[in-house]
Backbone as numpy.savetxt, mean C-alpha at the origin, in Angstrom:
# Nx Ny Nz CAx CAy CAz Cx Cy Cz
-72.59 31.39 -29.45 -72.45 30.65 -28.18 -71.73 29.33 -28.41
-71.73 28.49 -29.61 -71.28 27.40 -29.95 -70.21 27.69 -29.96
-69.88 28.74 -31.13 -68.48 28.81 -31.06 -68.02 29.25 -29.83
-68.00 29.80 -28.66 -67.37 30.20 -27.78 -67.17 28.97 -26.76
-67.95 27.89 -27.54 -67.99 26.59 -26.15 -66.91 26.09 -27.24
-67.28 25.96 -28.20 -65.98 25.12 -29.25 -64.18 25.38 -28.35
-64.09 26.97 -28.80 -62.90 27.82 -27.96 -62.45 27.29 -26.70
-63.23 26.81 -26.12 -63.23 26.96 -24.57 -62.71 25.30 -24.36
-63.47 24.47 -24.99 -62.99 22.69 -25.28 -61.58 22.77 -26.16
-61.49 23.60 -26.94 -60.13 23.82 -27.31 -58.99 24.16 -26.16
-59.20 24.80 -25.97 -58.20 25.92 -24.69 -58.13 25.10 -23.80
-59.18 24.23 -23.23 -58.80 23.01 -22.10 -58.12 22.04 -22.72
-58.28 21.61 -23.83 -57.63 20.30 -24.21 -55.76 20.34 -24.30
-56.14 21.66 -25.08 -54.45 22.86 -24.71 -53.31 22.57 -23.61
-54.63 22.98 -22.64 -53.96 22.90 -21.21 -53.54 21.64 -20.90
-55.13 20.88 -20.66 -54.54 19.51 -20.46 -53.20 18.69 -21.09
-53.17 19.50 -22.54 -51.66 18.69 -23.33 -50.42 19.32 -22.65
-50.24 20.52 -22.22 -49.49 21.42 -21.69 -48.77 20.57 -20.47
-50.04 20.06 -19.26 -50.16 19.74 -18.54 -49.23 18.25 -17.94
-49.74 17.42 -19.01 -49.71 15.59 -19.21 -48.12 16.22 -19.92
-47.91 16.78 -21.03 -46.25 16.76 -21.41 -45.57 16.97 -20.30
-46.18 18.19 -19.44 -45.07 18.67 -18.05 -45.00 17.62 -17.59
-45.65 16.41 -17.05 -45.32 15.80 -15.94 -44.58 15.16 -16.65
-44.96 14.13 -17.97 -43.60 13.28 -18.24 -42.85 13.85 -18.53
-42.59 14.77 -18.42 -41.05 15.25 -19.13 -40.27 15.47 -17.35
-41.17 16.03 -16.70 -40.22 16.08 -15.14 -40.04 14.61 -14.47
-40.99 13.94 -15.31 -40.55 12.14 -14.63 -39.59 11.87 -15.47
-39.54 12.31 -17.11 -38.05 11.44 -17.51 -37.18 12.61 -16.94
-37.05 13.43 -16.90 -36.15 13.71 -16.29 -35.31 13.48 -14.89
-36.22 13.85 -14.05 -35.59 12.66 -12.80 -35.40 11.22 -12.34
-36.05 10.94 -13.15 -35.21 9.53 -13.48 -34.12 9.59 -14.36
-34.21 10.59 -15.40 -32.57 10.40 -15.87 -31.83 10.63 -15.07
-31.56 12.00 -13.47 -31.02 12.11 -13.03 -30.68 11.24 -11.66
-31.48 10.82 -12.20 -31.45 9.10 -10.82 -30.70 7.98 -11.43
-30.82 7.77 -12.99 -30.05 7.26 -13.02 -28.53 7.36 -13.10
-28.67 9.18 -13.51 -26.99 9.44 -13.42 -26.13 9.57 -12.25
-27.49 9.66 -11.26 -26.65 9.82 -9.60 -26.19 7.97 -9.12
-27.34 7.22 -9.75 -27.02 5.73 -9.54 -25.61 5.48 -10.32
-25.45 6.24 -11.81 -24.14 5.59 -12.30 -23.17 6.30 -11.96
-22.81 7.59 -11.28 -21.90 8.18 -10.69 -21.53 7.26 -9.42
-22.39 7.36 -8.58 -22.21 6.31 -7.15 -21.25 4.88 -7.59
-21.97 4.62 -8.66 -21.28 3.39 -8.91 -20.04 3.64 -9.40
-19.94 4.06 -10.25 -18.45 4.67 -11.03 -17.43 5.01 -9.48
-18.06 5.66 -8.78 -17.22 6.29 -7.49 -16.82 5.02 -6.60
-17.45 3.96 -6.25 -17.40 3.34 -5.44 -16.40 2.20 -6.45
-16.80 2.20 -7.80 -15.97 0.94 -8.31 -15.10 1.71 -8.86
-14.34 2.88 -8.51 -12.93 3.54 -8.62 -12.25 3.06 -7.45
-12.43 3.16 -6.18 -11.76 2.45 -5.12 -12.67 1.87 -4.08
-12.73 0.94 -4.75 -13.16 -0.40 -3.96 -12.49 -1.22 -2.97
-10.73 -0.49 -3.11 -9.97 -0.98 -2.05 -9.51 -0.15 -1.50
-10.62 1.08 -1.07 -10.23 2.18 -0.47 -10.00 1.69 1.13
-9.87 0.63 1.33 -9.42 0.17 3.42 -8.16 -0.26 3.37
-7.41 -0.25 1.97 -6.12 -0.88 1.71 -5.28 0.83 1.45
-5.62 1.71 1.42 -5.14 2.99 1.33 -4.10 3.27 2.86
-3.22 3.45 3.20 -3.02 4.10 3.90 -3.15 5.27 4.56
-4.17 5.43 5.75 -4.08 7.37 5.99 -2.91 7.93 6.08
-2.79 9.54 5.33 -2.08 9.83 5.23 -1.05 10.01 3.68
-1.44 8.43 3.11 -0.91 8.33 1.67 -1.38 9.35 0.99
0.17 10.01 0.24 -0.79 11.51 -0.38 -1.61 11.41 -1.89
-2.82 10.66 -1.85 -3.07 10.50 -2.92 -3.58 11.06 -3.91
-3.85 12.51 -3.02 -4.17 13.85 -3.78 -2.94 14.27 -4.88
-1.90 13.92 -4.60 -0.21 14.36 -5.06 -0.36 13.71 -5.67
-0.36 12.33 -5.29 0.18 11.09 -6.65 -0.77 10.08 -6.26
-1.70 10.03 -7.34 -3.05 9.51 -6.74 -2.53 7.69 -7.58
-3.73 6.83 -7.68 -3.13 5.64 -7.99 -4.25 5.61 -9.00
-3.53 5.03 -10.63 -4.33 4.96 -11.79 -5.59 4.36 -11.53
-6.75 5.16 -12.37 -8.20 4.55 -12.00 -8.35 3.05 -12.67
-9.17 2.97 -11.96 -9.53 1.22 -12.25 -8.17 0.35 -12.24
-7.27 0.74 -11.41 -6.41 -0.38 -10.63 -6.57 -1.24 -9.55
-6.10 -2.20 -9.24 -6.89 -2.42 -7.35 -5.17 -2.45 -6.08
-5.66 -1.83 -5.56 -4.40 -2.23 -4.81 -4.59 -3.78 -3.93
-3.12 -3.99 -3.95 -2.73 -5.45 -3.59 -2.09 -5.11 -2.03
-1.30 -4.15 -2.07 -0.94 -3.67 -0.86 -0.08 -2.65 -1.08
-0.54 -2.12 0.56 0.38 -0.77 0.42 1.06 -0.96 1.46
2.58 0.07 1.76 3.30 0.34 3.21 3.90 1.56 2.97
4.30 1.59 4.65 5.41 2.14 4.60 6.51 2.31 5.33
7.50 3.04 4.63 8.60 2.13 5.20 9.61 2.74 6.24
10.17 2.40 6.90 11.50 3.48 7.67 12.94 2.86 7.19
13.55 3.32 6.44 14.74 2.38 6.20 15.91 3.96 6.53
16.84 3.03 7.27 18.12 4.00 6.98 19.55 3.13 7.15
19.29 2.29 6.31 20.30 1.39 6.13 21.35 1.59 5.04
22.51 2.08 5.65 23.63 3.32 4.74 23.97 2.71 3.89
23.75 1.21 3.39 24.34 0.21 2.49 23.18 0.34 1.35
22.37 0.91 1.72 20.96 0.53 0.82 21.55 2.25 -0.31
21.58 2.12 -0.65 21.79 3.66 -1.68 21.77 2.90 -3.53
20.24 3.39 -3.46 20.43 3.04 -5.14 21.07 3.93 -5.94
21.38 5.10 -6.02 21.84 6.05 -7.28 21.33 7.49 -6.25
22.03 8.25 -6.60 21.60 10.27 -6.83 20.29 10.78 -6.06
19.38 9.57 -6.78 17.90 10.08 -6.89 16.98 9.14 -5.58
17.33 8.52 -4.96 17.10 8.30 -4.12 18.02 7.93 -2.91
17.60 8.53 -1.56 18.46 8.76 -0.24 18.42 7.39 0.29
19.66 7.62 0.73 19.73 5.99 2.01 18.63 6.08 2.85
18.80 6.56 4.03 17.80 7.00 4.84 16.26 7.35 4.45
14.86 7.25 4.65 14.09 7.57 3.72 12.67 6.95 4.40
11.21 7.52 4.41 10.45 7.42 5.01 9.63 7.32 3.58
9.41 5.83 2.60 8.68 5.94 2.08 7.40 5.03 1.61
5.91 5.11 1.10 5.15 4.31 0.52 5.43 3.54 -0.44
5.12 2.26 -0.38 5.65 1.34 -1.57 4.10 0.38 -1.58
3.82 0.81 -3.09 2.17 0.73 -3.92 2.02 -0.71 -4.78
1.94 -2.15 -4.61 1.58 -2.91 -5.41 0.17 -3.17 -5.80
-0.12 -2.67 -7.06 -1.14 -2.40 -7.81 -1.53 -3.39 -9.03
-2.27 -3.53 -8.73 -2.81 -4.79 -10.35 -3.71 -4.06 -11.14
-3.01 -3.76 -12.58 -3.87 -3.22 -13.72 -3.32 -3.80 -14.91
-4.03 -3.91 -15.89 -4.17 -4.69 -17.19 -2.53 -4.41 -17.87
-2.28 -5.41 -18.22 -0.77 -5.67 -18.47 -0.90 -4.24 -19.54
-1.71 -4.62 -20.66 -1.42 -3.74 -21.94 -1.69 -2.28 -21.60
-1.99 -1.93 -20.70 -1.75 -0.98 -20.47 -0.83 0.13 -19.69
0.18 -0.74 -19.79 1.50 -0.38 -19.61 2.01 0.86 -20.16
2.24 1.20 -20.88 2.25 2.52 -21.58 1.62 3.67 -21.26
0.47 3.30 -21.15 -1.02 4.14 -20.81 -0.39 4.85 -19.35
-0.28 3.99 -18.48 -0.10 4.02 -16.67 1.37 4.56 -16.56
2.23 4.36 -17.06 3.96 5.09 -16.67 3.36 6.52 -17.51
2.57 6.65 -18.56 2.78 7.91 -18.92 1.84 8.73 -18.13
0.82 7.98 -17.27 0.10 8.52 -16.45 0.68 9.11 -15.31
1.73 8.45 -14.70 2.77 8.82 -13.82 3.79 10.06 -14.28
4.31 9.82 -15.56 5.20 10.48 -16.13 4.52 12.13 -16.31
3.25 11.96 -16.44 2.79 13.56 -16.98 2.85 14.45 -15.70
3.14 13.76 -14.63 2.72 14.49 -12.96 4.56 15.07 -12.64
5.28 14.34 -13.46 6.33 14.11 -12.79 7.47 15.95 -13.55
8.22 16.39 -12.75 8.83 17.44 -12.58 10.05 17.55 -12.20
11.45 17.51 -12.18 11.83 16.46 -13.41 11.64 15.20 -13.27
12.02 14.58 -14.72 11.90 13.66 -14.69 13.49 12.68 -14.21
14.16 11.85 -14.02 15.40 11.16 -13.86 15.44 10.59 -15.17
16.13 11.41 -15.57 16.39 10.77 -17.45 17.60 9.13 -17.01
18.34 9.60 -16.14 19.41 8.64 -15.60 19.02 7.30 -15.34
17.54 7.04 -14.85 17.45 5.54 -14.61 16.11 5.28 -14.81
15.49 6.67 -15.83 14.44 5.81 -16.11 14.43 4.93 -17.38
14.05 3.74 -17.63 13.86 2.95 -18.72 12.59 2.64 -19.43
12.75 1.63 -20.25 10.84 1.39 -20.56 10.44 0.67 -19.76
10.85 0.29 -18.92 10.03 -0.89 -17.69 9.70 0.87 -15.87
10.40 1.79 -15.99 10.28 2.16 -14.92 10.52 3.29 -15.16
9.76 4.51 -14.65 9.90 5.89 -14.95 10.02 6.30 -13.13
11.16 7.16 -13.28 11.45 7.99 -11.38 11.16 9.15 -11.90
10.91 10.12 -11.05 10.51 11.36 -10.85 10.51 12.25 -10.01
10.15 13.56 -9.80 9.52 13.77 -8.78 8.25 15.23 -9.05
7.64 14.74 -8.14 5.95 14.85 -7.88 6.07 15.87 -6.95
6.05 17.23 -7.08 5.70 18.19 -5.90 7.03 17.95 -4.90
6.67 17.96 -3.68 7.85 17.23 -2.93 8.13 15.84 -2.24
7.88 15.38 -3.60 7.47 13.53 -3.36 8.66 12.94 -4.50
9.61 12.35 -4.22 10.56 11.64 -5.37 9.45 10.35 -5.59
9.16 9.98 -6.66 8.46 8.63 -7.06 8.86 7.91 -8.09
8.79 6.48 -8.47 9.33 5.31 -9.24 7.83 4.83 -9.36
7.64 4.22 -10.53 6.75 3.39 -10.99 7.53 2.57 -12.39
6.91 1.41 -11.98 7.56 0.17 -12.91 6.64 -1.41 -12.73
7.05 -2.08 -14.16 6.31 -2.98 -14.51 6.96 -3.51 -15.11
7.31 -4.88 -14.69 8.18 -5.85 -15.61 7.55 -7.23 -15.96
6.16 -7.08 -16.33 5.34 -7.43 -16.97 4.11 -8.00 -16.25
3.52 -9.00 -16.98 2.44 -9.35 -16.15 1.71 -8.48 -15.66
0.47 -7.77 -14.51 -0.31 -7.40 -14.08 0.15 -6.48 -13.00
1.39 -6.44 -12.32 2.08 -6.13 -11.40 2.40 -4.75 -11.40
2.25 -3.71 -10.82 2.88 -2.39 -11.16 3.24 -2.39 -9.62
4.83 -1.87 -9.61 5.14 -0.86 -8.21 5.87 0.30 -8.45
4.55 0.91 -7.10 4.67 2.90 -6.91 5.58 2.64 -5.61
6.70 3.59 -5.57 7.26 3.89 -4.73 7.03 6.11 -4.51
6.89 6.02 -3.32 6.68 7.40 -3.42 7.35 7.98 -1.87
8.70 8.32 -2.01 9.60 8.86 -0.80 9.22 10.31 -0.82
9.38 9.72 0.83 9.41 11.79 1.61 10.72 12.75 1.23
10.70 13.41 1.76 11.90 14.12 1.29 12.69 14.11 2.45
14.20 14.38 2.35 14.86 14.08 3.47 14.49 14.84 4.65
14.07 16.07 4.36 13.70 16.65 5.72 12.67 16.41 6.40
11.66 15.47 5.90 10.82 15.02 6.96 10.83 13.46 7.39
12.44 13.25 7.14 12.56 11.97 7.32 12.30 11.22 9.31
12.04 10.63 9.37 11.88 10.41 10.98 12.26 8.93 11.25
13.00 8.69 12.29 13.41 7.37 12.44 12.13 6.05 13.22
11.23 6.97 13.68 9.66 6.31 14.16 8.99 5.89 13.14
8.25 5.07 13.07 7.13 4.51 11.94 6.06 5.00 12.83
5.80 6.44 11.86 4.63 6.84 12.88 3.01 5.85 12.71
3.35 4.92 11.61 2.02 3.82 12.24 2.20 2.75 13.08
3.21 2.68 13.74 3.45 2.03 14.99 3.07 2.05 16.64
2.03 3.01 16.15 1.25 3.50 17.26 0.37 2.26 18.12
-0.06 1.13 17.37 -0.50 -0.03 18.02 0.38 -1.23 17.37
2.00 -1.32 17.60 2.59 -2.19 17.64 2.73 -2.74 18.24
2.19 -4.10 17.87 2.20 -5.82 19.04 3.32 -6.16 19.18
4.08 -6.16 20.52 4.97 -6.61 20.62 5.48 -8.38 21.49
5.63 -8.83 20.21 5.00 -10.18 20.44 6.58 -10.83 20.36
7.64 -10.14 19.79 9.19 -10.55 20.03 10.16 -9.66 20.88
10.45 -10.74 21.74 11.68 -9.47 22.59 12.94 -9.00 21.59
12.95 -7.82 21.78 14.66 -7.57 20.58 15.52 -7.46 21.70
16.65 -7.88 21.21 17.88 -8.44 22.00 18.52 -7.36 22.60
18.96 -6.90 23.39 19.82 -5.53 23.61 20.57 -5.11 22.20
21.64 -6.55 21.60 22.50 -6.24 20.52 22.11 -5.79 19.17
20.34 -5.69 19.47 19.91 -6.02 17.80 19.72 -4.32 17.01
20.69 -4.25 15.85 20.24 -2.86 15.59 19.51 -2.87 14.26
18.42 -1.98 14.52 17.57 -2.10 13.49 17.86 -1.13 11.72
17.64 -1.92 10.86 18.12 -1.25 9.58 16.88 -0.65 9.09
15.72 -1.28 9.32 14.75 -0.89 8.33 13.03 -1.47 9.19
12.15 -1.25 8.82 10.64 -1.62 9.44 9.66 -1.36 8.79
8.49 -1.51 8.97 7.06 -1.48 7.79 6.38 -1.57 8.82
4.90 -0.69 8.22 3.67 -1.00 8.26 2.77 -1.09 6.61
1.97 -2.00 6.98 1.19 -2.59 5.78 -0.01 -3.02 5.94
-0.89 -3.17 4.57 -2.01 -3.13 4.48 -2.33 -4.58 3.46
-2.53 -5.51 3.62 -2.55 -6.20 2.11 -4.30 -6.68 1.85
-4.09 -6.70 0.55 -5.20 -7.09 -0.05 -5.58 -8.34 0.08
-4.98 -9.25 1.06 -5.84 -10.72 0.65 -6.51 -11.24 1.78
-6.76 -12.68 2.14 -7.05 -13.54 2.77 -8.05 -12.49 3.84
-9.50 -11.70 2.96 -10.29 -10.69 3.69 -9.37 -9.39 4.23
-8.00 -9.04 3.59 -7.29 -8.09 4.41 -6.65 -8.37 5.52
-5.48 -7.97 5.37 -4.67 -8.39 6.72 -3.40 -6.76 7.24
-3.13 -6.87 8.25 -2.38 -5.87 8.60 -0.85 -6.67 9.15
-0.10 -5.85 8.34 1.53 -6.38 8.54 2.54 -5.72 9.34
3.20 -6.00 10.08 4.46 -5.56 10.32 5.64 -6.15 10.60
6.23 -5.30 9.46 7.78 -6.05 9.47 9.27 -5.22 9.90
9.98 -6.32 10.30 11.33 -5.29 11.03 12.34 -6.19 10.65
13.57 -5.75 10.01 14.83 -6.48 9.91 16.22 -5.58 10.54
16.96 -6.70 11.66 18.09 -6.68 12.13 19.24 -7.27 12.28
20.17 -6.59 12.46 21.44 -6.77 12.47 22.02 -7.25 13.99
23.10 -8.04 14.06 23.23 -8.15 15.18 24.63 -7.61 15.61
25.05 -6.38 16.54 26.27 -5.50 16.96 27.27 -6.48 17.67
28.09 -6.95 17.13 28.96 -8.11 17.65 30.23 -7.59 18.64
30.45 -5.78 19.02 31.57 -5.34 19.06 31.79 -5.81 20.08
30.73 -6.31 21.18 30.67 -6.38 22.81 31.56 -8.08 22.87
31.43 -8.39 21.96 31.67 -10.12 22.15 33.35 -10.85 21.66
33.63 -11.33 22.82 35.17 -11.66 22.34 35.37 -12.48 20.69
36.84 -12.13 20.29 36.68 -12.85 18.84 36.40 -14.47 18.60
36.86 -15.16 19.50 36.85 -16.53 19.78 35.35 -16.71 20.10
34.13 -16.12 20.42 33.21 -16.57 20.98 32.55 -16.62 19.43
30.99 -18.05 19.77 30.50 -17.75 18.96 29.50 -17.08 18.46
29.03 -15.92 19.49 28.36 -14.99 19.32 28.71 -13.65 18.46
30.66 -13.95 18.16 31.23 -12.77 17.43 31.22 -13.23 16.11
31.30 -14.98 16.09 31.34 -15.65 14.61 30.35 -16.16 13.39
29.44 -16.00 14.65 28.40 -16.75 13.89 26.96 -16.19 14.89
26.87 -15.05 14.75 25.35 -15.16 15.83 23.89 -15.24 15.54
24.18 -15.19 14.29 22.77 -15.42 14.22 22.53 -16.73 14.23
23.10 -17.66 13.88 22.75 -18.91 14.47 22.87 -19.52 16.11
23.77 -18.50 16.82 23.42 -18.32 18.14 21.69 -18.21 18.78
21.50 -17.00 17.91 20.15 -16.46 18.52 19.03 -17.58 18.26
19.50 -17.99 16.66 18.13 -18.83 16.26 17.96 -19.77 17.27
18.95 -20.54 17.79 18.97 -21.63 19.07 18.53 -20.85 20.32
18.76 -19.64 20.29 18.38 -19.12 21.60 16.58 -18.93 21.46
15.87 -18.55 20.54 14.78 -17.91 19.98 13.50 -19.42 19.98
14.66 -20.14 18.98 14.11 -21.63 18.75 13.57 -22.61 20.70
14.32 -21.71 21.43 13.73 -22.49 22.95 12.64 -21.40 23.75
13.30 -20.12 23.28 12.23 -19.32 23.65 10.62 -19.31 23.67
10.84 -19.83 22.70 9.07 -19.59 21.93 8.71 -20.89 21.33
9.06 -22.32 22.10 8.87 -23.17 21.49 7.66 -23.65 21.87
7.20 -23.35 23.13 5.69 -23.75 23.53 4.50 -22.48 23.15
5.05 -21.88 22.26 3.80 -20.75 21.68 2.89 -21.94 20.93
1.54 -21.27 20.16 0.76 -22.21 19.71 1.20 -22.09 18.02
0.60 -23.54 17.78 1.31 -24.03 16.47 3.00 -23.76 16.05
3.64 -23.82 17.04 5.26 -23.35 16.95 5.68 -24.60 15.78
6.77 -23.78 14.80 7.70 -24.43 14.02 8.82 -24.33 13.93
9.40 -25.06 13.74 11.33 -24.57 13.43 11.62 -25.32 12.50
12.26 -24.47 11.44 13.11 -25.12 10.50 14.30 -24.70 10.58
15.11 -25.62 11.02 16.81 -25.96 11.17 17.41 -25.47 10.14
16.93 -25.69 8.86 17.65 -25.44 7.51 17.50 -23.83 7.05
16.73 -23.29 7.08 16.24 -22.10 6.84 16.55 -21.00 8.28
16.56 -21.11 9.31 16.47 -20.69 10.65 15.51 -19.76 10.48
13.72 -20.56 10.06 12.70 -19.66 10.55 11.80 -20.10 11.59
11.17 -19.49 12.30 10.49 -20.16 13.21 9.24 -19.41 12.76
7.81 -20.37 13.35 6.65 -19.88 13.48 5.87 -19.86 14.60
5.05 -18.95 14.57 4.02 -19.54 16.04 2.82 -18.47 16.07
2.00 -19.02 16.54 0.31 -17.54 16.52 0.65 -17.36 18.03
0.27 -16.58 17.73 0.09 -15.21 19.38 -1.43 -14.77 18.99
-2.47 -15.25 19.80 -3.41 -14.57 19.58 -4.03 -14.24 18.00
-4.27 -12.84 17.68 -4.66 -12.93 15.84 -3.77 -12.80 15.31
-2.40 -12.76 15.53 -1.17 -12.35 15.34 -0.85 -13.77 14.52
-0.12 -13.70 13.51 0.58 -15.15 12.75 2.03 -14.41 12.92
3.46 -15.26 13.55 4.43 -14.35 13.42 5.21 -15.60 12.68
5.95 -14.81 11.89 7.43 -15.42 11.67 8.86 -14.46 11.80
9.80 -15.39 12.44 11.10 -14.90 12.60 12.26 -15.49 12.25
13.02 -15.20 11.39 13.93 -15.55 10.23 15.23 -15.14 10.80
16.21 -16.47 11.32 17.29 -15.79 11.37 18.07 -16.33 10.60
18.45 -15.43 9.09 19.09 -15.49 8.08 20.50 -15.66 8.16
21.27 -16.61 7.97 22.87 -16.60 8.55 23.74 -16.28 7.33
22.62 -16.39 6.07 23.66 -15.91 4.50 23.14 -14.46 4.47
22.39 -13.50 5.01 21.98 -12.21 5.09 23.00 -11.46 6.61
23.46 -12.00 7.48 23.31 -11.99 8.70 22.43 -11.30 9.58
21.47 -11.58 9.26 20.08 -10.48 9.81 18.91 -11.49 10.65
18.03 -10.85 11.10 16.83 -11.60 11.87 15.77 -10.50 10.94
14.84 -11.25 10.52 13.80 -10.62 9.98 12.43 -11.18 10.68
11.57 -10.10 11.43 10.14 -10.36 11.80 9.13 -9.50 11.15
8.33 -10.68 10.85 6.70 -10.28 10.16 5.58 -11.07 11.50
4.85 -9.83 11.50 3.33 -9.87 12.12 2.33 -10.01 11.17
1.45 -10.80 11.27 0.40 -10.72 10.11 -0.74 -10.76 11.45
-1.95 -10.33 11.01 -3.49 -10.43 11.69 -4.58 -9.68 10.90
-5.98 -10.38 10.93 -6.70 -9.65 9.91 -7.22 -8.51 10.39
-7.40 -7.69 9.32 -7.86 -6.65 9.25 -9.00 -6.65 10.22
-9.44 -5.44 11.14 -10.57 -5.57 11.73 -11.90 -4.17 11.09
């Protein structure tokens, strides 16, 4: 009988060890997996942390942007300005994202070859050690770094889905009248990384002089026409500026900060919208 009570205080104590191991072992375990879901989350969230500076739409599945970079700002662009033609490998005309990214200088090498391994062909023609072109699926792309912290991704559409609309112009403030004469070369939408985020848009024009006799000085000189015309326009906006020397003017519209540049050594008018991010 002893011995069978002996057996029996054995066989429970058994259990009970059986028992007390199961539970801590299912508590370290879910806490290990708590903590791996805590360091994944984190890892995920401090991979893009400037995921509101992304553009929708940017294909970043295609040509994603090196981890643990931050973006500074992104756009994009509509240019079809027939003078603009860098080389072969990229079109005058052209609907593309342009990526300023801040990642650790020395890793320069690391990041173009990160670019370079995606790329199909490659442009043996103009790539150097500061800048590798490519193209990515049906994406032509440039990445380059000419030192310091600075990297820019350029990543163009292809000509056939080129479009002369900035299809993020869908809530463009139109806070400057354009002139009948003014023809447009190029425009942006943007995203930048600072001052809490801000949203940009920019447009640069030309002014069509054919309508205007040769003697006038709207055929000789107009952009300093306009700036005098522009400079009375908008001189009672709030906080208005003019600089004579430069021909830029300033003034807020609401959340809007604008400036308008009429460049007489470019012969162009250039406008930027700035307002923060909401």
């Amino acid at each position: 009988m002893a011995k069978n009570n002996k057996k029996l205080i054995v066989l429970i104590i058994v259990i009970l060890g059986v028992l007390i191991l199961g539970f801590f072992t299912y508590k370290t375990l879910n806490k290990s997996d708590e903590i791996s879901d805590s360091k994944d989350s984190s890892q995920n969230s401090s991979v893009r942390k400037d995921q509101n500076f992304i553009l929708k739409d940017y294909p970043i599945e295609k040509v994603p942007l090196y981890n643990g970079s931050t973006v500074c700002s992104m756009k994009y662009f509509v240019n079809e300005d027939s003078t603009n033609v860098y080389d072969d490998f990229f079109d005058a005309k052209v609907n593309y994202y342009n990526v300023v990214f801040k990642a650790d200088e020395s890793k320069k090498a690391e990041i173009l070859d990160f670019y370079k391994s995606m790329m199909s062909p490659i442009n043996q023609d103009t790539s150097t050690e500061n800048t590798i072109e490519g193209t990515v699926g049906i994406y032509r792309i440039s990445i380059s770094n000419y030192g310091y912290d600075d990297y820019y991704l350029q990543v163009h559409l292809p000509e056939n889905l080129y479009s002369k609309q900035n299809k993020y112009y869908e809530n463009y403030p139109d806070l400057v009248e354009i002139a009948d004469d003014w023809v447009e070369y190029e425009n942006t939408y943007g995203l930048l990384n600072q001052k809490g985020g801000e949203v940009e848009y920019t447009r640069w024009l030309e002014v069509d002089v054919s309508k205007y006799a040769d003697d006038s000085l709207m055929k000789t000189n107009p952009i300093s026409e306009y700036y005098k015309i522009y400079k009375n326009k908008y001189a009672q906006k709030q906080d208005f500026t003019a600089d004579d020397t430069t021909g830029q003017l300033t003034w807020q519209d609401g959340d809007y900060e604008i400036w308008a540049v009429f460049n007489i050594d470019h012969g162009r008018v250039y406008l930027t919208f700035r307002s923060p991010m909401k």
